[in-house]
N, C-alpha and C positions, 0 to 999 in steps of 0.2 A: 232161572226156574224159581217162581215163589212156592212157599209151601204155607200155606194154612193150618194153625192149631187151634181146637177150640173152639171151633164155629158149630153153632146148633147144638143139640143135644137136650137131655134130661139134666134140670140144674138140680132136681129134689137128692140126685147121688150123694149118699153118704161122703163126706171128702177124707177121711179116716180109710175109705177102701183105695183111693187114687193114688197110683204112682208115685211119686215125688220128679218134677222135672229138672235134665240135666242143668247147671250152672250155665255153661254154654253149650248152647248143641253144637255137633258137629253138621257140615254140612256136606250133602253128595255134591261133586264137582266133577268137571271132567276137563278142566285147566286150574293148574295156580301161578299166581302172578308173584311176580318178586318185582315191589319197587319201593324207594327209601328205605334199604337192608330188612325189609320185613315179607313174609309170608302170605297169601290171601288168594284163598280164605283159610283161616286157622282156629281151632281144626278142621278138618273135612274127616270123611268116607267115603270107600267107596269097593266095588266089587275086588275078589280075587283074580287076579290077572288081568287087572285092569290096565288100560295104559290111558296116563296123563301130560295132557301139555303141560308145558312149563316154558313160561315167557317173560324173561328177562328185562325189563324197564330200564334198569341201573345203568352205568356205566361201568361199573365194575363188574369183572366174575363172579360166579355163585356157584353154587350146587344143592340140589338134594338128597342128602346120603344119611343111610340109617347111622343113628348115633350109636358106636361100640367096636370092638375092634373087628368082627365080620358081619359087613352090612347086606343086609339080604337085599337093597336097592340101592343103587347110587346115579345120579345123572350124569355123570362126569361134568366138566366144565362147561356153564352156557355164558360167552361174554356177553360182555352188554348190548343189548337189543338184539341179543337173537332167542331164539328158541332151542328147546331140549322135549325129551319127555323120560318117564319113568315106570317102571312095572312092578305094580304091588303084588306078589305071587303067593303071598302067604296070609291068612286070616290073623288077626291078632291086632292088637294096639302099638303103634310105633314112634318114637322122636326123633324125627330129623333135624340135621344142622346143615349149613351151610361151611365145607373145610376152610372156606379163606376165612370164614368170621362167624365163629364157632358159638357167638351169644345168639347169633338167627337160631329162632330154634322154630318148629311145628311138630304135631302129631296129626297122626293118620292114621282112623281106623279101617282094618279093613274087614269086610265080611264076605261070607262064603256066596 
């Protein structure tokens, strides 16, 4: 899914009234991929009680789990080349790790 910013519009707008845009957007997805121990796409959003594919590349295990000691989502284990998925249930901003290798990190907004 592409998304467009910026196209058309009135340029005469004050730029002192606009927004300020995010560093990196997050982007809606409805899979993230894990390959070369990384994330993708990072960050995403995406609805409350959403659920997401998760497709393993690696050869190694992974996971998606809230970072903290009760994670409100976890994938449990997806070896390599298989698939998972995961349910974001709750609205808020989140960091997830992956427990075998805890520097994979992502965030996940999610909204109502």
């Amino acid at each position: 899914m592409a998304l467009l910013a910026g196209c058309g519009g009135d340029d005469s707008t004050d730029d002192s009234t606009k927004a300020a845009a995010p560093a990196v957007a997050a982007k809606s997805t409805s899979t993230i991929r894990i390959a070369n121990f990384l994330y993708e796409p990072d960050p995403v959003t995406v609805k409350a009680g959403a659920k997401i594919a998760i497709v393993n590349e690696d050869s190694a295990p992974h996971t998606i789990t809230e970072e903290g000691t009760s994670p409100s989502f976890d994938s449990d284990t997806i070896v390599g080349g298989k698939r998972g998925s995961v349910t974001f249930s709750e609205p808020g901003s989140f960091t997830y790790l992956c427990v075998f290798h805890p520097t994979m990190k992502g965030t996940v907004t999610v909204t109502r």
